[in-house]
C-alpha positions as CSV (number, residue, x, y, z in Angstrom):
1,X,0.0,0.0,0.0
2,X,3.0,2.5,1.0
3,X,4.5,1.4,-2.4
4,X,1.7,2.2,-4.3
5,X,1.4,6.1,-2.4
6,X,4.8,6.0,-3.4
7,X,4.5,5.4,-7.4
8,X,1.5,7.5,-7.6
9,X,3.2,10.3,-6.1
10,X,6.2,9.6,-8.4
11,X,3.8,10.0,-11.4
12,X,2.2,12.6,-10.4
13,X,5.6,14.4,-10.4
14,X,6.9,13.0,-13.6
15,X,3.8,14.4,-15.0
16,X,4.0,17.9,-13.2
17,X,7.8,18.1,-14.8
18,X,6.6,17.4,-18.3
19,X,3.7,19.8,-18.1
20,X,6.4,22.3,-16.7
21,X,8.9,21.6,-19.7
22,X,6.0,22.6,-22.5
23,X,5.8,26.1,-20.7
24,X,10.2,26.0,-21.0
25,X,10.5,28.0,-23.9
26,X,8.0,30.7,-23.6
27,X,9.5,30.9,-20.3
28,X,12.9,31.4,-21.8
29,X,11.8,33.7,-24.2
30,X,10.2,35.7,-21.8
31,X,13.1,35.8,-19.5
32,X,15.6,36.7,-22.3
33,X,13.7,39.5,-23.4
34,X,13.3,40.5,-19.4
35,X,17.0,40.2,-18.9
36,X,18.3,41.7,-22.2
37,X,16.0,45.0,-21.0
38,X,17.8,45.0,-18.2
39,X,16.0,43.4,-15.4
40,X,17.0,41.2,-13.0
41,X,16.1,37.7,-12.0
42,X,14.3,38.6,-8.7
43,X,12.1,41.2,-10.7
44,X,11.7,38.7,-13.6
45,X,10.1,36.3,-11.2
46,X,8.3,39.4,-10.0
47,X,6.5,39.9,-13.7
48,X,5.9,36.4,-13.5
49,X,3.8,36.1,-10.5
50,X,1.7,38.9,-12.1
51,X,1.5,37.1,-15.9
52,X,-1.5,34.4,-15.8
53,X,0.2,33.2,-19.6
54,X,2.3,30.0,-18.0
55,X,0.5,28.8,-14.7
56,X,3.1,26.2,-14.0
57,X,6.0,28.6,-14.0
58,X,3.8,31.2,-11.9
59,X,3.4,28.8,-9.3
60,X,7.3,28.4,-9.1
61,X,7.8,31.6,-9.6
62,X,5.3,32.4,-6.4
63,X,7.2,29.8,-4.7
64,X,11.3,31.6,-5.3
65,X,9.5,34.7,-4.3
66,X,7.5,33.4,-1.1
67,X,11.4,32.4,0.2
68,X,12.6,35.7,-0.4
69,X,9.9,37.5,0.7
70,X,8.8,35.6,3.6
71,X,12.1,33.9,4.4
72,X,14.2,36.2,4.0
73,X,16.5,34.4,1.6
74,X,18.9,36.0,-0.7
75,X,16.9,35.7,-4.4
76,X,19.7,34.1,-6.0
77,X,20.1,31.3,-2.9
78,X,16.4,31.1,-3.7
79,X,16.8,30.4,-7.3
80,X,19.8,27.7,-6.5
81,X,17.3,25.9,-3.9
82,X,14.3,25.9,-5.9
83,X,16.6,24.4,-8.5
84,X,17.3,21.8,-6.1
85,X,13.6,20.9,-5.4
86,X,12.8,21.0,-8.8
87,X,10.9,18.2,-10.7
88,X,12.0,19.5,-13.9
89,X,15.0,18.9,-15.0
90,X,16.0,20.9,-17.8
91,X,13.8,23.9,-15.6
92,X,16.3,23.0,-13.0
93,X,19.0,23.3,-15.5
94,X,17.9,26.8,-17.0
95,X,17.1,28.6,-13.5
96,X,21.2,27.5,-12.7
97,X,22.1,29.6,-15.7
98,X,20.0,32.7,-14.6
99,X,22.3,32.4,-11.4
């Protein structure tokens, strides 16, 4: 029974990461154009908390900004740990390059 929690939560997140890798290059896109305008990566998760266009990156995006905000966590430690937790790997991957 504990096995089967187990491999339905492992799907679950398998599925959460693919979902998450469609929104990957509107995501980029959107953060290249951010960045080359000069904004930074704590302000760029900032627009994206206000932009209803990718849901799955909003809700990481809320989630970076909920440890700096609330946690008081430097934005790009934030970034590197939300990297960590990350289901996503190639997100993983692209959020170590904004650091």
């Amino acid at each position: 029974m504990l096995s089967l929690k187990n491999l339905e939560k492992a799907e679950a997140q398998k599925k959460q990461a693919q979902k998450l890798e469609r929104e990957l290059p509107y995501f980029i896109t959107i953060v290249s154009l951010l960045a080359s305008t000069g904004f930074g990566p704590y302000t760029i998760f900032q627009k994206f908390r206000e932009i209803d266009l990718l849901p799955l990156v909003r809700t990481e995006s809320i989630k970076i900004l909920k440890r700096i905000e609330l946690l008081g966590s430097d934005p790009l430690d934030a970034i590197v740990q939300a990297k960590d937790k990350q289901g996503s790997r190639l997100f993983g991957e692209f959020q170590a390059v904004v650091t």
